[in-house]
C-alpha positions as CSV (number, residue, x, y, z in Angstrom):
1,X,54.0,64.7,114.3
2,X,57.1,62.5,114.1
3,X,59.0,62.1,110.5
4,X,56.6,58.8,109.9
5,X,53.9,60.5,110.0
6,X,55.1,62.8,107.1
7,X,55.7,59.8,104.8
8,X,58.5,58.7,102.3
9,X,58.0,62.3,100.8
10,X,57.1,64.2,103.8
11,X,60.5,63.4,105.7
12,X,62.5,64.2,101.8
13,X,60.8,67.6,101.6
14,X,61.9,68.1,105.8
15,X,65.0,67.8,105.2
16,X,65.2,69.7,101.7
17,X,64.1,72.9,103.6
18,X,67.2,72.1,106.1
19,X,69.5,71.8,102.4
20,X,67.9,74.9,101.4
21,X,68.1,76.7,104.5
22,X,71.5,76.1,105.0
23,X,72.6,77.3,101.6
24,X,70.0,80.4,102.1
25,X,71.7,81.2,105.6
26,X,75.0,80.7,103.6
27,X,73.8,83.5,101.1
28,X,72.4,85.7,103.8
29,X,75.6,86.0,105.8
30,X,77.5,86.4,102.8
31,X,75.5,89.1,101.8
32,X,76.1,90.9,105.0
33,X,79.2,90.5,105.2
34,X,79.3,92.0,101.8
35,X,77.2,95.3,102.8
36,X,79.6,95.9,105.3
37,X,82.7,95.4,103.8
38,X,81.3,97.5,101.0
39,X,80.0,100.2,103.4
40,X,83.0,100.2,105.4
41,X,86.1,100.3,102.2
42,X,83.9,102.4,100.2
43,X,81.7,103.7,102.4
44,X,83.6,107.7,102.4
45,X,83.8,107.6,98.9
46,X,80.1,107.0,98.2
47,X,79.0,109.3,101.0
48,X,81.0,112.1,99.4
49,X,81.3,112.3,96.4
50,X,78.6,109.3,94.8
51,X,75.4,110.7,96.2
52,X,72.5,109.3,98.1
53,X,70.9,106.6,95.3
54,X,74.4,104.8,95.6
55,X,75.6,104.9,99.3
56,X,71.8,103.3,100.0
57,X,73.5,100.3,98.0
58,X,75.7,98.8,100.6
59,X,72.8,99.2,102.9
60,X,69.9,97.9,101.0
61,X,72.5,94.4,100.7
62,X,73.1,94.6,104.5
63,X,69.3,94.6,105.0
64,X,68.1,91.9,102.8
65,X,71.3,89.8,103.9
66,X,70.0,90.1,107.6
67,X,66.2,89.5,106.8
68,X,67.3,86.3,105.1
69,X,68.9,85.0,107.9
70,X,66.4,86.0,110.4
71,X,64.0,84.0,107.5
72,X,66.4,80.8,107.7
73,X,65.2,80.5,111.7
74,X,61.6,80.3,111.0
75,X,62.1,77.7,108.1
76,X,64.8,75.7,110.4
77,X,62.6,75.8,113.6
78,X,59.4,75.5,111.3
79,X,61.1,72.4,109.8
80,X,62.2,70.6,112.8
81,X,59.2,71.4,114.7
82,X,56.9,70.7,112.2
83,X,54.7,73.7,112.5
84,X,52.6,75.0,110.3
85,X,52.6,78.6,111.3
86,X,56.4,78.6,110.9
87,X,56.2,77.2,107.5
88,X,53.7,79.7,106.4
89,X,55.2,82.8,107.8
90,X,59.0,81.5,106.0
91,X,57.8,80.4,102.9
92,X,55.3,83.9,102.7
93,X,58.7,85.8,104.2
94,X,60.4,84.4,100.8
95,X,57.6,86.0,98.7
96,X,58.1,88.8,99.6
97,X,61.8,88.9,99.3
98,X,61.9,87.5,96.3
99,X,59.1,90.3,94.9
100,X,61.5,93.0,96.8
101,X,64.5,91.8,94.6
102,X,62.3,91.6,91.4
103,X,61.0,95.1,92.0
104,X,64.9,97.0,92.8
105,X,66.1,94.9,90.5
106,X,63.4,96.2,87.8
107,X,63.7,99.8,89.3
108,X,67.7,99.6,89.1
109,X,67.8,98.5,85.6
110,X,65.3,101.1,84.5
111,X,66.6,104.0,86.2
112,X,70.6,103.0,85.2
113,X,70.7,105.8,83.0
114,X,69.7,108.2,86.2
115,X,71.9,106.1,88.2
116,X,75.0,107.0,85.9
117,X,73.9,110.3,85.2
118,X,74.0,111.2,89.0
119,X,77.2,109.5,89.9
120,X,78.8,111.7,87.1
121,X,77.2,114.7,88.3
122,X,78.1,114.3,91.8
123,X,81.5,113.4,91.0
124,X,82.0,117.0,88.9
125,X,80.2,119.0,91.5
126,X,82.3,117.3,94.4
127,X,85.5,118.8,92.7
128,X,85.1,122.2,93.9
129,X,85.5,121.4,97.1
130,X,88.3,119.4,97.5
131,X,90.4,122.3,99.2
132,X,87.1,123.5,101.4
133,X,86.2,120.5,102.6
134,X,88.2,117.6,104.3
135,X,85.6,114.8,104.0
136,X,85.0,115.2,100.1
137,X,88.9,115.7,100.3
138,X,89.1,112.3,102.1
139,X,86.8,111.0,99.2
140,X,88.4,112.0,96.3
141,X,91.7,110.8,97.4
142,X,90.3,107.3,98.5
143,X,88.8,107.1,95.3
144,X,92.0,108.2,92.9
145,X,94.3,105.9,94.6
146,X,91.7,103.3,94.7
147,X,90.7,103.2,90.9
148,X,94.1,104.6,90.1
149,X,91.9,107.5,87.9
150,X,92.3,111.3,88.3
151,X,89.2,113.8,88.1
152,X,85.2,112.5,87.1
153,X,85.7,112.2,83.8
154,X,89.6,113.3,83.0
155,X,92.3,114.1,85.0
156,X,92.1,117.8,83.0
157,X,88.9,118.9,84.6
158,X,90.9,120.2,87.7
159,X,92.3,122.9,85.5
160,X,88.3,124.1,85.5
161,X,88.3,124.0,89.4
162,X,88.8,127.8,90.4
163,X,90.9,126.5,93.2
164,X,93.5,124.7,91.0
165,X,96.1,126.7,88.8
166,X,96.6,124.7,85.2
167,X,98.6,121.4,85.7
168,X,98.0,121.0,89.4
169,X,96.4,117.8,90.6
170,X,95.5,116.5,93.9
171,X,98.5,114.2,95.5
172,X,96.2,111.0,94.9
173,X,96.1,111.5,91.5
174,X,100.5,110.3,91.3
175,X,101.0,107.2,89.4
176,X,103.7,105.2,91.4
177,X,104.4,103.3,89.2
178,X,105.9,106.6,86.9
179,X,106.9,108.9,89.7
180,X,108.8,107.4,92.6
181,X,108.2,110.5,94.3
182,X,104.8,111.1,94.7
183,X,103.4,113.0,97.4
184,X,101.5,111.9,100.5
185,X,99.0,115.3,100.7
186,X,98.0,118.4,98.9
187,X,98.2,119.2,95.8
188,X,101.7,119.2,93.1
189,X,102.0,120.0,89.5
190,X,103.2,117.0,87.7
191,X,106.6,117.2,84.8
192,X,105.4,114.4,82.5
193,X,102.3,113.3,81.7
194,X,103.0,109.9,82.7
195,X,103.5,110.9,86.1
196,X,99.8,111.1,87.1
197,X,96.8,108.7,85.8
198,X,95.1,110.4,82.9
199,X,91.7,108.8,82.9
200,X,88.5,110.0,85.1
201,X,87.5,108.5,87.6
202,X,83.8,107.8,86.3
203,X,84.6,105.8,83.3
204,X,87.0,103.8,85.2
205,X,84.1,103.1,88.1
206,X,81.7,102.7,85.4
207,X,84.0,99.8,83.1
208,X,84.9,98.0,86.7
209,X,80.8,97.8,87.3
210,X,80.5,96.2,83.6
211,X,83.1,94.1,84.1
212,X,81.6,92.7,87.1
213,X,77.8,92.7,85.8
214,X,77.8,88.9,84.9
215,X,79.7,87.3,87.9
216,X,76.2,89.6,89.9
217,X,73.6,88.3,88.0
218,X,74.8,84.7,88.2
219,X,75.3,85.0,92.0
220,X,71.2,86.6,91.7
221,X,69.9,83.6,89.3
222,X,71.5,81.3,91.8
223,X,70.0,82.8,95.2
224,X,66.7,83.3,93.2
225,X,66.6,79.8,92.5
226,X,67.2,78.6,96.5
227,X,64.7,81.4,97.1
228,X,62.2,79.7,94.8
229,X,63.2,76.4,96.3
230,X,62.6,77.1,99.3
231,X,59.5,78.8,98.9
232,X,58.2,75.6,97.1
233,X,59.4,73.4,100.0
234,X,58.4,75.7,103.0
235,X,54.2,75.7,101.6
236,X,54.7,71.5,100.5
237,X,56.0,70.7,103.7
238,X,53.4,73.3,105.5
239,X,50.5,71.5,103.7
240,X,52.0,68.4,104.8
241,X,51.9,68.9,108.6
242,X,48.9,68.6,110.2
């Protein structure tokens, strides 16, 4: 069936599934690309010291950015080919995506008090073995130069850590900008207060992910919509081939 065939509004909905399939490869990739850049800079921190719920993050982006792009193929070829069972199986494939996202998203936004609850726990608990164990060592240093933050929730709990004497801190924990002298490993007992940062590490996490909460949920209204699009186009297109 040629582009004729389909009619005035046939050939307009065609080549809105190539618009939207475009833009939804677009999203896909960047998604992916975002998984892995979040796996691979934060990737040590979250596998030592965040727990499970949060490393699966990173991944669970990776994976739907993937299945969307492998979904962009069926709609492109389905499209251009002007099959039916293409059509079906992209447009259905949406669905279910978009039901996925509806159903973590639900499940996120429910369970945020868990979520939060966990990360602070694992933070506390990951303390005690900085000096035993070089991964969570690795973690905790990636994170305190990263967020600039000291400790999970101040930089005073080390003092509670049987391994730390009162007033010694972790190298990572040096503010730069206050101490041009900062260490590059172990541990050092800072002179003045301003010499190290003073707040914990999972309030500072928990204000960036606040901060950041609206620029997310736009980029999710925005992909829900070309998912929705899509999905709209994919079965009017499907129901227009023969």
């Amino acid at each position: 069936m040629g582009e004729s065939d389909l009619g005035c509004c046939g050939s307009c909905i065609k080549w809105s599934i190539f618009v939207f399939n475009f833009l939804l490869w677009a999203a896909g990739t960047a998604l992916l690309g975002v998984g892995i850049w979040l796996y691979i800079e934060f990737g040590k921190f979250l596998d030592n010291l965040a727990g499970v719920s949060w490393l699966s993050a990173p991944i669970m982006i990776m994976v739907v950015g993937s299945i969307m792009v492998v979904v962009c193929f069926f709609g492109c070829c389905g499209a251009f080919k002007e099959s039916k069972c293409m059509l079906y199986v992209f447009a259905s494939l949406l669905v279910v995506i978009v039901i996925i996202e509806i159903a973590a998203g639900a499940v996120g936004y429910v369970k945020r008090g868990d979520l939060e609850g966990e990360l602070e726990s694992a933070l506390f608990k990951s303390m005690d073995e900085y000096k035993s164990s070089a991964p969570v060592m690795e973690g905790w240093d990636f994170a305190q130069k990263e967020f600039k933050c000291c400790g999970a929730n101040s930089s005073s709990q080390w003092a509670l850590i049987t391994d730390f004497t009162i007033g010694e801190l972790p190298w990572s924990c040096c503010n730069p900008s206050d101490n041009t002298q900062c260490p590059t490993k172990g541990t050092y007992t800072p002179s003045l207060p301003s010499e190290y940062y003073a707040n914990g590490c999972y309030p500072t996490i928990k204000q960036k992910i606040e901060d950041n909460i609206l620029p997310v949920m736009l980029a999710a209204i925005v992909l829900g919509v070309l998912e929705l699009g899509g999905i709209f186009f994919g079965f009017c297109l499907a129901c227009k081939v023969d």
